[in-house]
N, C-alpha and C positions, 0 to 999 in steps of 0.2 A: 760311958755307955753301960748302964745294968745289964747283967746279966737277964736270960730269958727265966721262965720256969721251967722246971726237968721235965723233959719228954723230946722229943726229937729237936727243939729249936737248942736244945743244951748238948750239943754232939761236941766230941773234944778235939782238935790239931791231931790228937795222937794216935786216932781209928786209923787204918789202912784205906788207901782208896779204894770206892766199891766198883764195881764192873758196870761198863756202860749201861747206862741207864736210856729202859725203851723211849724213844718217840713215835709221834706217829708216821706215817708216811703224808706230805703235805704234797697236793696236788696245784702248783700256781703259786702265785705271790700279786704284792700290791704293784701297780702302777700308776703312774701321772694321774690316767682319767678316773683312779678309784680313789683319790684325794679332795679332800677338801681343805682346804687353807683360808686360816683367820688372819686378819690384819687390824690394829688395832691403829684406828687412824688418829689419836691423841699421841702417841709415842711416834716420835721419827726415826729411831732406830726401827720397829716395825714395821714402818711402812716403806722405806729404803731395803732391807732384808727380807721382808713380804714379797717384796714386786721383785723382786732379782731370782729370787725363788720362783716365781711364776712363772717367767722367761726363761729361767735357764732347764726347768722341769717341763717343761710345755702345759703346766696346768688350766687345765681349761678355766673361761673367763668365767663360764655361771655356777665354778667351784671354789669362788674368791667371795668369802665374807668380811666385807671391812666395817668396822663398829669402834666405836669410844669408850675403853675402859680406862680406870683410874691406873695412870703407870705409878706403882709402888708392889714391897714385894709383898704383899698380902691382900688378896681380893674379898671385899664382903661375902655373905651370903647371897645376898640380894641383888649384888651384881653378878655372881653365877650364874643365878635364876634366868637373869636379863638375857644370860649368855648364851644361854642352853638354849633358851624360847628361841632364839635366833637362829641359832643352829639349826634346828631342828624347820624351820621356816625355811631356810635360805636352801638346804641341801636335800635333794632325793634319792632313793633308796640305792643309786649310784655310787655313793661317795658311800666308803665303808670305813675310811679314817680320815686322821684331821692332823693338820700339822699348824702350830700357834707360834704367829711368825714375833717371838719377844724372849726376851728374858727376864721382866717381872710386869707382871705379878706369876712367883714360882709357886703360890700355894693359896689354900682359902682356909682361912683358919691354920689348923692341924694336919689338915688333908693336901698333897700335893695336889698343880691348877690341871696334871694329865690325868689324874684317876679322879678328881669330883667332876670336871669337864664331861669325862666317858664313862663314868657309872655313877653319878651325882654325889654331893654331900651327905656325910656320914655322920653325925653328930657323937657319936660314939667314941671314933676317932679323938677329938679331943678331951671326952671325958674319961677313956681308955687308952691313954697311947700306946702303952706296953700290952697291949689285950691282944687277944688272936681273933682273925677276920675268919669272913667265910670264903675260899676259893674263889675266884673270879671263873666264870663257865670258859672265856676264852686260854684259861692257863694250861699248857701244854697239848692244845686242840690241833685239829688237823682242817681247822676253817683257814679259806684265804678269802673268804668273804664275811665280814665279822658281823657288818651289819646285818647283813642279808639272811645269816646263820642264826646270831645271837642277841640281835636288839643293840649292840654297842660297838660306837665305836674309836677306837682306842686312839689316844692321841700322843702327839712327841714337838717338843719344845724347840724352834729353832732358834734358840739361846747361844749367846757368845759371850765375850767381854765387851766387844765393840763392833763396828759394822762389818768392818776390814776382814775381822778374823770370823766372823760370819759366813762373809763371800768366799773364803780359802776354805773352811768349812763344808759349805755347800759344793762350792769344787771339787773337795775331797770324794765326798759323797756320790756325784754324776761321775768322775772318773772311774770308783772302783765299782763299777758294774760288770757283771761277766769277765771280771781280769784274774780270779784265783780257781784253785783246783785241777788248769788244764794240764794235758796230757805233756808231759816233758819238763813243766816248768820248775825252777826252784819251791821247794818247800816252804810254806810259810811258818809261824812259830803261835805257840799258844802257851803262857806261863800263868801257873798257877801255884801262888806264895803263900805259905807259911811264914805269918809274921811271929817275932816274940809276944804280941801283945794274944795271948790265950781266947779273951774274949770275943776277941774280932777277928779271928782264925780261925771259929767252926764250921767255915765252909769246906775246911780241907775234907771231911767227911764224903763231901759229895764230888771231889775232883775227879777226872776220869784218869784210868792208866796212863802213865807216860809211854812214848815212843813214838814212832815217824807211822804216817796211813801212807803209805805210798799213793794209794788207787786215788786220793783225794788230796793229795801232795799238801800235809799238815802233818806238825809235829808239835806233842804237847808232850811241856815240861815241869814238873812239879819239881818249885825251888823253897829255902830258906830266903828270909829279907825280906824287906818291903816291897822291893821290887829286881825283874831280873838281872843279872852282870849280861848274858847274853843277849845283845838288842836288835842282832838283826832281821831283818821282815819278819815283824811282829803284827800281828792280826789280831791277838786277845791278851790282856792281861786283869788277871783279878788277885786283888791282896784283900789283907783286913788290915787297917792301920788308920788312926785320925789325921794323920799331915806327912804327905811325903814329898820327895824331892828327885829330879833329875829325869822326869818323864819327859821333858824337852831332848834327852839325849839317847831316846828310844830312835831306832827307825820305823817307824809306822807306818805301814801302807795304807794303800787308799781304801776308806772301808773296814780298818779297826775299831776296836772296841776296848774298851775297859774300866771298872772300876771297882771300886775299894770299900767294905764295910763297914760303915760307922755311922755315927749319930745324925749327923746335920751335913756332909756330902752333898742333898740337895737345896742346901737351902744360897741362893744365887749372889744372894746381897754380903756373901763372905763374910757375915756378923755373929759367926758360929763359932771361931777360933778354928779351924779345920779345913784341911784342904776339900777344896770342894769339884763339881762335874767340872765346872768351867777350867777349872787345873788342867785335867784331862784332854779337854779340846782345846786350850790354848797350843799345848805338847804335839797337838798332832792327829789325835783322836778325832772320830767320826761319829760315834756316839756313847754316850753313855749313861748311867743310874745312879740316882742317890736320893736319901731321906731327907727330908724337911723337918720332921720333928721326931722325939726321942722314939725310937721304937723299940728299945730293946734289942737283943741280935736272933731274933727269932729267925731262922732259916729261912722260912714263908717269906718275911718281908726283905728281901734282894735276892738277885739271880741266882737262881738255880746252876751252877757251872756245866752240868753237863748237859740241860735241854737249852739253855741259851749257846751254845757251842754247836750241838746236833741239828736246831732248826736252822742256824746259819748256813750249816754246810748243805744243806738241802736248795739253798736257793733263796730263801727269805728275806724280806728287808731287813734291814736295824728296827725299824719299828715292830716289826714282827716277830721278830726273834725276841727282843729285850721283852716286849709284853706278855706273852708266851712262857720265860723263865722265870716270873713273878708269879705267885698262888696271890699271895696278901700288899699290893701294889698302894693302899689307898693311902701311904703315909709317902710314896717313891715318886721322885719326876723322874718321865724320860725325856732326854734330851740329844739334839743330834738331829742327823740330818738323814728323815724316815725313809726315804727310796733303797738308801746303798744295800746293795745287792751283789758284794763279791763273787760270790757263789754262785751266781744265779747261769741261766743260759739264754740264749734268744730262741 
């Protein structure tokens, strides 16, 4: 992974954390009937992990788009086009995100298949990889209607290894609705690593103060290593590292998150040398981020630690939170399963 160029994406491990960084106040979050979900009915993992998703989300029936794209992990341009047209046919002003029930095609071109999907192809992107984008309007916004607010709408991959770990996936994800933050309950945990690799450790910059919120029953701890010694009820982890080990030996509750800085993270077909998302939710996780092609370790392009932290505990889905802590998304897939709403209330 290159380094960025100097200016805020070249921040060092060794800054002090800064003080909570503002969000907005977000009034609502996504639900069932504000989804639209794609089913690619050449893949039978998609259409098997489509339809369970459907059933077990109550998604309504005229927010199911099924369509024929090429299963491999690279989509043309020209089949985006196809994709988008359809979208944009099939779905009204209702539906304000999309969930893409596959795990390849993870990208088109250079560009991850969730950020050309929800703000089209960027031809830049590959002739730029390491360049700086412009801010996406929805990054750190106070819409719970994306469509409606801002012309797009943001999508999240419902990618596994296999079907199996799909369906435990998606389970994961309906169970941890409204189960974190109540009044009484144990604490959840949120670790935020300092790895030795320099490079892939300038998110420490942006990590929020360690210590226990009682009033929101979370506790964030800023460690050494790849990843924590401490594993119990873990709800976030973010490291910088290219390959790591033992995330199966976390406890992870339902509606965690995490992930880790580096090169090719999202790229699905694990032909990157690096541990990748799927690592992540094999382990337990419920959603998480990663690159598909080089970007550099610009800050902008992966989660911001402390507004993907702060819109979670507001209530927000995984999809909303994760898209939200991205400024420069058009190189990142999100993946995971977009409802979970720990946080959230009824």
């Amino acid at each position: 992974m290159p380094q960025a160029v100097p200016g805020p994406a070249a921040s060092t491990p060794a800054m002090r954390p800064r003080p909570l960084t503002r969000v907005p106040r977000v009034i609502g979050r996504l639900h069932a009937a504000d989804l639209g979900l794609v089913i690619n009915m050449a893949d039978p993992y998609s259409v098997e992990v489509g339809e369970y998703y459907r059933r077990v989300r109550g998604i309504p029936s005229h927010h199911v788009l099924r369509i024929d794209l090429p299963v491999q992990p690279r989509l043309s341009v020209a089949d985006l086009e196809r994709l988008r047209r359809r979208i944009d046919e099939q779905f009204d002003n209702g539906v304000q995100a999309l969930a893409l029930a596959w795990t390849q095609p993870y990208a088109v071109e250079c560009q991850s298949i969730t950020s050309a999907v929800t703000l089209g192809f960027e031809a830049q992107v590959c002739e730029q990889p390491c360049g700086r984008r412009t801010a996406t309007p929805y990054f750190n916004s106070a819409s719970s209607a994306p469509f409606k607010d801002l012309g797009l709408r943001p999508s999240m991959l419902l990618a596994s290894s296999d079907v199996e770990r799909a369906r435990r996936l998606i389970d994961r994800g309906v169970a941890s609705d409204d189960t974190l933050g109540l009044v009484g309950a144990a604490p959840v945990q949120a670790h935020f690593m300092t790895t030795a690799d320099a490079t892939r450790s300038v998110r420490s910059a942006l990590f929020p103060p360690a210590g226990l919120q009682r009033r929101i029953g979370l506790e964030n701890h800023l460690g050494n290593g790849d990843l924590p010694r401490e594993t119990a009820r873990v709800v976030l982890v973010q490291t910088g590292v290219a390959q790591f080990q033992g995330a199966d030996a976390i406890d992870w509750v339902p509606g965690a998150l995490a992930d880790h800085l580096t090169s090719f993270g999202g790229q699905l077909d694990r032909t990157g040398g690096q541990s990748t998302v799927l690592d992540w939710l094999d382990a337990g996780v419920t959603a998480s981020y990663g690159t598909v092609s080089e970007p550099c370790n610009h800050l902008q392009k992966f989660p911001h630690p402390q507004i993907l932290l702060l819109h979670y505990l507001q209530g927000s889905t995984a999809l909303e939170a994760y898209w939200k802590s991205v400024a420069w998304p058009q190189q990142g897939v999100f993946v995971g399963e977009p409802l979970a709403a720990p946080f959230a209330r009824q």
